[in-house]
N, C-alpha and C positions, 0 to 999 in steps of 0.2 A: 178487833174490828178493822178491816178492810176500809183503806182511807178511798176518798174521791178523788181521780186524776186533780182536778180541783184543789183538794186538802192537798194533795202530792208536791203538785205545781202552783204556788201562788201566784195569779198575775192574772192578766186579761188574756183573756182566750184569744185563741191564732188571730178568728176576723178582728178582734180589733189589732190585735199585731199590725193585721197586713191595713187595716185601713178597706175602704172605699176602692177599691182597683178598677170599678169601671172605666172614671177617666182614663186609665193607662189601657186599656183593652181598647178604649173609643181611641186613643190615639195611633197606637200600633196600628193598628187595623185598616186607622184612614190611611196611616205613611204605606201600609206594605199595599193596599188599592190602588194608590195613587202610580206607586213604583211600576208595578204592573201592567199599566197601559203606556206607562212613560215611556222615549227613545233612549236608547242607550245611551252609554255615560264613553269618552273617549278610551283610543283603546292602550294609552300609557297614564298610568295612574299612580302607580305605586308610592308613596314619600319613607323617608329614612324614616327609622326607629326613633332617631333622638328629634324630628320635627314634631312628628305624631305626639311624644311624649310633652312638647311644649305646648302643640294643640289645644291635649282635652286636662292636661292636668293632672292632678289625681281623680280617680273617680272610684275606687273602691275605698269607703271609707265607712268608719263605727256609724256615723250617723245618716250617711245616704246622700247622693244628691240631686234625689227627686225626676222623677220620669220625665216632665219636662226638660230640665237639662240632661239627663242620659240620653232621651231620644234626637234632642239637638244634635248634639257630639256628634252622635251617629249618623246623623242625615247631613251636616255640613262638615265633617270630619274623616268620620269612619268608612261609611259608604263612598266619597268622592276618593279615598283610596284605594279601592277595590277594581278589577277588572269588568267589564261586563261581558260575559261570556257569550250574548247574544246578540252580541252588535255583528250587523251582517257581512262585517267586513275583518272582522276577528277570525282569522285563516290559520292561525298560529295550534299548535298541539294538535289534540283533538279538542274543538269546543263546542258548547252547546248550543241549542236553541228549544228550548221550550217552549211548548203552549201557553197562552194564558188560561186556557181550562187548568192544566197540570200545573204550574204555578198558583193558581189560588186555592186549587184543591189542598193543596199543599199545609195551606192556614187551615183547612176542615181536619185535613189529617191528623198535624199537632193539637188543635182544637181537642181532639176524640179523644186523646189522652189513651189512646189502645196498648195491651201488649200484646203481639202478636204472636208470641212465640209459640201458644199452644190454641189449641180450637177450645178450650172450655173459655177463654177468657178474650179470644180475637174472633170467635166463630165466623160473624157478617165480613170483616175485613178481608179475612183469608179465604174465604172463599170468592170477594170479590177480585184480589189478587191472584187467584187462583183459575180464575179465568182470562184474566190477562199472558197467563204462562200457558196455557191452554192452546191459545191461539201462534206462541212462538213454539210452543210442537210440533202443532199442526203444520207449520211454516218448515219444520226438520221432517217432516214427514216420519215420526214416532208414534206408537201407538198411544192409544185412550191413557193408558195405563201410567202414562210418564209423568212427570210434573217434576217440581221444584223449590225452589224460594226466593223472595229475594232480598239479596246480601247489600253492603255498603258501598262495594265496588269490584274490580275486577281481579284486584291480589287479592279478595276476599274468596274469590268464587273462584279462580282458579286454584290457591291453596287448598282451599275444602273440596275440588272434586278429587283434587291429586293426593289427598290422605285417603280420600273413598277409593281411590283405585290403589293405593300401597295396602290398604285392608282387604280389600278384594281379594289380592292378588296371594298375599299372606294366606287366607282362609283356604284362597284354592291350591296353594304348591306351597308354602310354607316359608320360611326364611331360606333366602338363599346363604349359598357359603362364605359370599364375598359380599358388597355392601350393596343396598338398592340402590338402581339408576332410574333416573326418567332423561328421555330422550328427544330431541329438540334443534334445531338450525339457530344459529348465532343471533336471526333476525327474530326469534320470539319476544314476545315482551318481557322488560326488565322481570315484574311481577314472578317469572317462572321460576327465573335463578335465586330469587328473593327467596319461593316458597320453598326450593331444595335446601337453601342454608336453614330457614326453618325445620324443614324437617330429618335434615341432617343425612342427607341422601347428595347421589353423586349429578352431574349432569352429563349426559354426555352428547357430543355434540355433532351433529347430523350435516356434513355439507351439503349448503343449497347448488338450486341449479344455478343458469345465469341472472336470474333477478330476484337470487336468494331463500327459492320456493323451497320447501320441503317435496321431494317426490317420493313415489312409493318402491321405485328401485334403487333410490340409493338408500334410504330409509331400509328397506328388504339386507342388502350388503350389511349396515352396522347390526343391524339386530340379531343377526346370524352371530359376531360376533363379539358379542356383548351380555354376560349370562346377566342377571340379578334387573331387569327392565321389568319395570311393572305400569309404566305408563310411557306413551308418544300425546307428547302435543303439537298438534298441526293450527295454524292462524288461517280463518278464514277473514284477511284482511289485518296485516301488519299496521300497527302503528305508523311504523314509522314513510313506510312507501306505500301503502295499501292493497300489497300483493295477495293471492288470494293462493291458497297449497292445492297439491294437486291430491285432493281430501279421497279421489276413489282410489287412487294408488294407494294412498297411506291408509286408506281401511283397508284392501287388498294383503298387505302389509301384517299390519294387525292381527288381522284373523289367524293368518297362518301363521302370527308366532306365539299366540293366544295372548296378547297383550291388549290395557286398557286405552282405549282413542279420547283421547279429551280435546274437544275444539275451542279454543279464544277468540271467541267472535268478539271481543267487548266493542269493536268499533263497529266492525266491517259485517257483522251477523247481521245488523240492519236491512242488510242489500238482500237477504230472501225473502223479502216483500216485496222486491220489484225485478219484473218479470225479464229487463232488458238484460240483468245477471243473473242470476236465478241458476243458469247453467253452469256457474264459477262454481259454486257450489255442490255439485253431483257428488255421492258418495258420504255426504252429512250425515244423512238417515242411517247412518250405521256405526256412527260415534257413541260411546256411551255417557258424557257429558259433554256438557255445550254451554258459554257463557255469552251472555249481551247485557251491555250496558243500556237501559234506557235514557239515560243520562248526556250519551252522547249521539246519535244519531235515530232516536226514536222520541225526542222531544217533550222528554220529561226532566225537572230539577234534579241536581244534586242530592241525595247519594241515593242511586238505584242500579244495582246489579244482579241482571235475572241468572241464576244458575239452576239448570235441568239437568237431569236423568233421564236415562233410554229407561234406567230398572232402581227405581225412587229409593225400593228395598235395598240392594246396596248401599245406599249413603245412611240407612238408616240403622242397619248395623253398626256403621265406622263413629256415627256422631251422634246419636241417642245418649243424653247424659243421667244417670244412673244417681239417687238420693233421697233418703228418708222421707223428705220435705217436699220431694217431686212421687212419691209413690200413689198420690191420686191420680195423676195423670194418665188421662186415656188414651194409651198407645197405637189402640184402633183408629183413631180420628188423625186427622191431616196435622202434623205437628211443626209448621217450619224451625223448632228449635233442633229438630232431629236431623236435619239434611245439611248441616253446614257446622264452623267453625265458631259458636254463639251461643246463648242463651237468651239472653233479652234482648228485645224486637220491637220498632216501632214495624207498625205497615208502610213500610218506603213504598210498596209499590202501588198505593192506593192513588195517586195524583198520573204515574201511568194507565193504570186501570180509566181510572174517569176522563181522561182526553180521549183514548181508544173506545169508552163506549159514547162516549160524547159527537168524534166527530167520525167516526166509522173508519174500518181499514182500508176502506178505496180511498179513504183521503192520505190516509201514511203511505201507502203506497205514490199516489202521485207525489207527495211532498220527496220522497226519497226520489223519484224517477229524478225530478226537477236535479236535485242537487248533482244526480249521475248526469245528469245532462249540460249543466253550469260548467263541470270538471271537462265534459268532452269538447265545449265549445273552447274554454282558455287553453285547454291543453293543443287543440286545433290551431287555434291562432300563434302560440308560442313556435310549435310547431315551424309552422311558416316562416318568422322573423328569422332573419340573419344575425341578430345581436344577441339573439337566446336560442336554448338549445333542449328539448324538450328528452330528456333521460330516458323514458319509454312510455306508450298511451297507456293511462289509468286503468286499471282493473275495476278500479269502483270510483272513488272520490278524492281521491290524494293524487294531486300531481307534483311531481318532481322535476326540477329544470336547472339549467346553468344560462348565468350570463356569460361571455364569452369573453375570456382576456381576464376576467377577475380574480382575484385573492381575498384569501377569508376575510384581511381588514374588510376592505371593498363592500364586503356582504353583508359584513358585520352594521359597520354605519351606515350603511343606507339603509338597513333593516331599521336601526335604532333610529334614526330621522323622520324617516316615516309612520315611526309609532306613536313618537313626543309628538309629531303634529297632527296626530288622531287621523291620519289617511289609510291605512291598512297597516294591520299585523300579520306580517308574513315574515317567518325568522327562517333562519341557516341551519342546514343537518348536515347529513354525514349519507354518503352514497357512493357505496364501494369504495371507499377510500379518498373520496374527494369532498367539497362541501358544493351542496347546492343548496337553492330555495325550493320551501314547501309551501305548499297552501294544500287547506285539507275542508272540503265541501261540504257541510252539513245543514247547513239554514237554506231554506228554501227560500227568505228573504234577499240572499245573495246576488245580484243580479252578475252575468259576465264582464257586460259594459263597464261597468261600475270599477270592476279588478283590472280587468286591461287596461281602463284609465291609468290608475296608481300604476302599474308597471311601466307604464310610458316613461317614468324617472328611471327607469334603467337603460335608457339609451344613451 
């Protein structure tokens, strides 16, 4: 006789395990609403390791110690040592600024409990997301036929396009004699050189112009000769300066060496929704993948990176994972486990999805013009002062500058002075070899007034 889970397992069933949890649901729910409309938290937070640990104590323990005190912790502890990546005066990396549509959706999302990863068990979601990617097509000017998925972030989705293009490239000419390369300017983002150590391939390295561009003639020079290239990656909008490549030369490029074009939009792809740059751009429409972060300049939370295909089918050759246990799956249906570097999936891009149909694209468009516009006015008035020295006018929303007479100390502290006193985060990089300051444009909440204040301590 075949026992009863029951007979199996003696004890009280799960619900009583877990108790009553609506309390704990009623209380999450009111902190992360509350948090939601709240102003942001200052922009130097962080505490050592050994305070934090004096803080909250032990809190993983045999017997628990109850959601009221966990969620304490968290709201008088935890959370005051976090960043707030929204505060409109946090210019530092690239940071965000999310919706509050995209933010609370965000609670529906995890709420849904969805897995994403195949249409028999995400159907509603990925096609909701699915039209979110739709619309950043339409923005590459790519046919009906393209689409994508989306990933965690941007080493996620640039890794996974550049295995679809080292399979590609296999399928159509074969292994070469010597070892694969993918090819790239020194100013790509980290993520790239990351993905080649993963996959165990060469880089090699493309000199930029004078502000570090990839173009399609000198780009044309290495590929001539350099055998085993199975992909170019060109930045529409570097990290670190926000320069934008000269993307029709380097399709130009491509073609004629029959090589894969992969573009890293995760910041600066933003800017093909607005129409002031729009023309940085020429020559996208002919890339065969393309990544944007929603995360950082399309004003949705943490972790969303949209990665597309010109020809979907490719990536679903290279990433379609193969198993007894997945042999129901219908491979005719939209699969985002096929297109990427993954198998389980929440829908990260549902909280972008519901702010985009929420507050329509004529409003991202203005909110991105805004920020191109915030970047043109400081970068104007830098420009002008005698005491600062404006490194070149913005391609999109990263301005880069020098105070005049300074040393890295110099930049260093005053960076950090002004952080601890929650007046702007604006830190130190690296530019051609020297250090200057960055601030990097994304929240439309930003006002200029506001930053040219705080820089007034640089005189």
């Amino acid at each position: 006789m075949i026992e009863s889970p029951d007979d199996a397992h003696p004890g009280p069933p799960p619900s009583s395990i877990w108790g009553d949890e609506t309390p704990v649901v009623d209380a999450v729910v009111g902190w992360a609403a509350q948090r939601v409309v709240t102003a942001s938290d200052p922009k130097w937070t962080a505490r050592p390791a050994s305070e934090l640990a004096a803080a909250t104590g032990r809190t993983v323990t045999p017997e628990g110690i109850g959601h009221d005190e966990a969620l304490r912790l968290f709201r008088e502890v935890l959370a005051p040592a976090t960043r707030a990546q929204d505060d409109p005066l946090n210019l530092a990396y690239i940071p965000a600024a999310p919706t509050r549509a995209a933010i609370s959706f965000d609670l529906a999302t995890s709420a849904a409990n969805v897995f994403a990863g195949y249409w028999e068990s995400g159907a509603g979601a990925i096609h909701a997301e699915n039209q979110a990617l739709a619309w950043i097509c339409t923005l590459l000017g790519w046919p009906q036929t393209a689409g994508g998925v989306f990933v965690s972030g941007g080493t996620t989705g640039n890794l996974s396009a550049l295995v679809a293009a080292r399979h590609t490239a296999e399928q159509r000419h074969g292994r070469p004699e010597g070892r694969w390369r993918l090819a790239c300017t020194s100013d790509a983002h980290s993520s790239i050189r990351a993905a080649a150590r993963v996959m165990d391939v060469d880089v090699v390295e493309v000199p930029g112009d004078e502000l570090g561009r990839l173009t399609g003639e000198r780009l044309d020079a290495v590929l001539r000769d350099s055998p085993g290239v199975f992909a170019v990656v060109s930045s529409a909008g570097t990290t670190n300066s926000g320069v934008v490549d000269d993307l029709a030369g380097v399709a130009d490029a491509c073609e004629r060496h029959g090589v894969w074009l992969h573009v890293d939009g995760a910041y600066g792809g933003a800017g093909l929704a607005a129409p002031s740059v729009r023309h940085l751009f020429a020559g996208i429409e002919r890339a065969d993948s393309f990544i944007v972060d929603p995360h950082k300049w399309l004003f949705a939370p943490y972790d969303a990176c949209a990665l597309v295909y010109r020809q979907p089918e490719l990536a679903r050759a290279a990433h379609a994972q193969r198993a007894s246990y997945l042999d129901q799956v219908d491979r005719a249906e939209w699969n985002p486990s096929d297109l990427a570097v993954h198998l389980s999936r929440r829908a990260r891009g549902l909280p972008f999805w519901f702010s985009l149909a929420t507050h329509g694209t004529d409003r991202y468009t203005a909110a991105i013009e805004r920020s191109i516009a915030t970047a043109r006015v400081v970068a104007e008035t830098i420009d002008d002062s005698e005491h600062l020295t404006l490194c070149f006018a913005p391609h999109l929303s990263v301005v880069l500058f020098e105070r005049v007479g300074w040393d890295d100390e110099q930049y260093r502290t005053w960076s950090t002075t002004l952080a601890k006193d929650g007046v702007i985060l604006c830190l130190p990089t690296q530019w051609q070899g020297r250090t200057v300051l960055r601030l990097a444009f994304v929240n439309p909440a930003t006002h200029a007034a506001d930053v040219l204040a705080a820089l007034e301590s640089l005189r």
